[in-house]
TORVEXTI-932525 format. One line per 5 residues: number of its first residue (from 1); their letters; for each residue x negated, y, z of C-alpha. Coordinates in pm, 1 decimal, always signed. Each point is the difference from the previous one (the first is absolute). Example, Ala and Ser with C-alpha at 12.3 -4.5 7.8 and 13.67 -1.06 7.14 Angstrom:
2
1) AS) -1230.0/-450.0/+780.0 ~ -137.0/+344.0/-66.0;
//
This chain:
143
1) XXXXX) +0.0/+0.0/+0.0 ~ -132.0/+332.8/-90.6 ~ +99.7/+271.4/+242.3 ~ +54.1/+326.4/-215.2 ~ +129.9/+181.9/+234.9;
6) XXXXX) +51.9/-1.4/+393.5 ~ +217.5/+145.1/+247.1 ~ -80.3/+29.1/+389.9 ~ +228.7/+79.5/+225.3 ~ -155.1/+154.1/+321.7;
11) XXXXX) +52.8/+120.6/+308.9 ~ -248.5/+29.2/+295.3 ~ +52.7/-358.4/+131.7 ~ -310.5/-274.5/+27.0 ~ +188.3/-178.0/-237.7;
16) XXXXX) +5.9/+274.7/-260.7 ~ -365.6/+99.1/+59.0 ~ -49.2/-393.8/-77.1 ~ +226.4/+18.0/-324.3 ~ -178.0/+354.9/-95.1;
21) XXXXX) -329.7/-230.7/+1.6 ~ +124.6/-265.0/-165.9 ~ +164.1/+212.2/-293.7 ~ -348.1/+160.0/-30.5 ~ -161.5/-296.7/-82.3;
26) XXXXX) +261.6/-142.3/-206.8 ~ -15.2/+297.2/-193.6 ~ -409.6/-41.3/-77.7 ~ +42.9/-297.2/-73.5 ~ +279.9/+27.5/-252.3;
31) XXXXX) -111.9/+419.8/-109.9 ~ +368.0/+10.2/+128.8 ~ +148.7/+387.0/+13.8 ~ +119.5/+4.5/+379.3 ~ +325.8/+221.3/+70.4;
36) XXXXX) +24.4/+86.8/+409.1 ~ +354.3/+62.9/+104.7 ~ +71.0/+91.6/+402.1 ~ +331.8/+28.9/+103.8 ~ +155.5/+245.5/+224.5;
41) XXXXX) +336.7/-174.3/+135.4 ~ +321.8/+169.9/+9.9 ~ +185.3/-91.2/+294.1 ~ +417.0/+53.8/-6.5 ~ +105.8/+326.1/+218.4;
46) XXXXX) +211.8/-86.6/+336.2 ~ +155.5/+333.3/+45.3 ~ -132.4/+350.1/-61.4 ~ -342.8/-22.5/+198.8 ~ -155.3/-290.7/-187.7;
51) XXXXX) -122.3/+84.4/-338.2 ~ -28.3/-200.3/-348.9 ~ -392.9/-44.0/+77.6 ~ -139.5/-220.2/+265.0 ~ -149.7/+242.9/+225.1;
56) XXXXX) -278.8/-221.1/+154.7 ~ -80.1/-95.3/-353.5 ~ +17.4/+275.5/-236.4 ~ -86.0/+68.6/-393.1 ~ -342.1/+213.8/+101.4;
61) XXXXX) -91.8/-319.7/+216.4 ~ +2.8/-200.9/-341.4 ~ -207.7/+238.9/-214.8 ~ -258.9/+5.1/+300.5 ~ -1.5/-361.0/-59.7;
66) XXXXX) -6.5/+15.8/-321.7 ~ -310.1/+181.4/+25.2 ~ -202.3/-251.3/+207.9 ~ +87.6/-264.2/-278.3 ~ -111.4/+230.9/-286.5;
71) XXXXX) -353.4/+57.9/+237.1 ~ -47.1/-388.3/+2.9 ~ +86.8/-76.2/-373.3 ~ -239.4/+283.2/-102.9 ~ -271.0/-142.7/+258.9;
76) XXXXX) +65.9/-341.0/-207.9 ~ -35.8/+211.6/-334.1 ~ +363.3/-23.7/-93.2 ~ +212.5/+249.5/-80.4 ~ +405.8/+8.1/+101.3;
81) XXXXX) +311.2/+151.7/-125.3 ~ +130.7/+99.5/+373.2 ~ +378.4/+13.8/+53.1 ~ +128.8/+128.7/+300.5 ~ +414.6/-120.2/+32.7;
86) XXXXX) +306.2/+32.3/+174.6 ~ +272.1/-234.8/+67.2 ~ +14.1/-356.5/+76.1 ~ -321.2/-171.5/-40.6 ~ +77.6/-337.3/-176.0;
91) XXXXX) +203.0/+189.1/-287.4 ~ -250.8/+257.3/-37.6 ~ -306.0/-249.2/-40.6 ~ +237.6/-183.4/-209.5 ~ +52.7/+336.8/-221.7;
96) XXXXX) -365.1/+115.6/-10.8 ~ -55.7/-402.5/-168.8 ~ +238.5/+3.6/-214.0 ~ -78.2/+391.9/-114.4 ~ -344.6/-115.8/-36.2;
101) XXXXX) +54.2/-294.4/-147.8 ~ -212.3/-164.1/+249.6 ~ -174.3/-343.8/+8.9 ~ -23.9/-64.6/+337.3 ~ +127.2/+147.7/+342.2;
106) XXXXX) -223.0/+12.2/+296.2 ~ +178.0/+29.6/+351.2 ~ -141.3/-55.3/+358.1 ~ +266.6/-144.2/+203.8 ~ +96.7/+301.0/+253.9;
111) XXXXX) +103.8/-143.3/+335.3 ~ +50.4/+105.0/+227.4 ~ +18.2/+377.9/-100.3 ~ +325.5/+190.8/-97.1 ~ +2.3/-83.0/-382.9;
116) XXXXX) +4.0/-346.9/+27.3 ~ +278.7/-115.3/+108.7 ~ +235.5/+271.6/-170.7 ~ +337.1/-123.1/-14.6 ~ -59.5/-298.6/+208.3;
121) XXXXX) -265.1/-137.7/-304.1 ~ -302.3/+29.8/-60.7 ~ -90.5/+228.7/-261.7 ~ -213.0/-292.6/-180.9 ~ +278.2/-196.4/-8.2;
126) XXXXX) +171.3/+262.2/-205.7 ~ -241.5/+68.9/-224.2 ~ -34.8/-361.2/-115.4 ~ +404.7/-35.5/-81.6 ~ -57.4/+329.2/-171.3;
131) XXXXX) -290.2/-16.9/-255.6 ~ -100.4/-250.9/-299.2 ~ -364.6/+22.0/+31.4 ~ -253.1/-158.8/+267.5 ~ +41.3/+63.7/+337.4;
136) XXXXX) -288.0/-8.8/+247.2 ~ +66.2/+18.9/+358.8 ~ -351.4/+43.6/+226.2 ~ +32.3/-119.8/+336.7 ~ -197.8/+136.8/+280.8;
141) XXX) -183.4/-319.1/+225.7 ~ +94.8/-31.9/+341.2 ~ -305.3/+93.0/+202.1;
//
């Protein structure tokens, strides 16, 4: 299989970090073009105070991030197309594929932070009933 084209998605977590690695040297190996996508979540408003962001995880949180990937990939000599999102994570890594026409999707899995288990599954889960391409899902060990 020869990965054209690859899309992380990332967040902060170990297992992200792990998957930001791992898509780095996938894409050496394969001169793959790598597309970064991190997702601000959009939480549902209960009553006036709460607002349509997540508050303890907002968009300028996920264009810092966004940032330390692009440091790493350009430390590895790779450039990235960096997309900074908002809405629910499994569509929108879904989306960016499909927009890109991607090859392959990179995802850590993201226990236990707030994005993975959106909507009561994880957002891996989602991805994979979502997308025709290859899915790979980087686990972090147990230490």
């Amino acid at each position: 299989m020869d990965y054209q084209k690859i899309v992380l998605g990332y967040d902060e977590s170990e297992a992200a970090k792990l998957a930001l690695e791992r898509a780095a040297t996938t894409a050496k190996a394969f001169g793959s073009k790598l597309v970064v996508t991190s997702v601000a979540p959009v939480v549902h408003s209960v009553g006036r105070s709460a607002g349509p962001i997540d508050s303890t995880d907002p968009p300028a949180a996920h264009v810092e991030e966004l940032g330390h990937a692009k440091s790493y990939l350009e430390g590895q000599g790779l450039q990235a197309e960096l997309i900074p999102a908002l809405g629910d994570p499994a569509e929108t890594i879904a989306e960016v594929a499909k927009e890109h026409d991607a090859d392959l999707i990179v995802v850590g899995t993201h226990e236990p932070s707030v994005i993975g288990r959106l909507f009561g599954q994880s957002v891996t889960e989602a991805v994979v009933h979502k997308v025709h391409c290859d899915v790979l899902i980087v686990h972090p060990g147990h230490h």
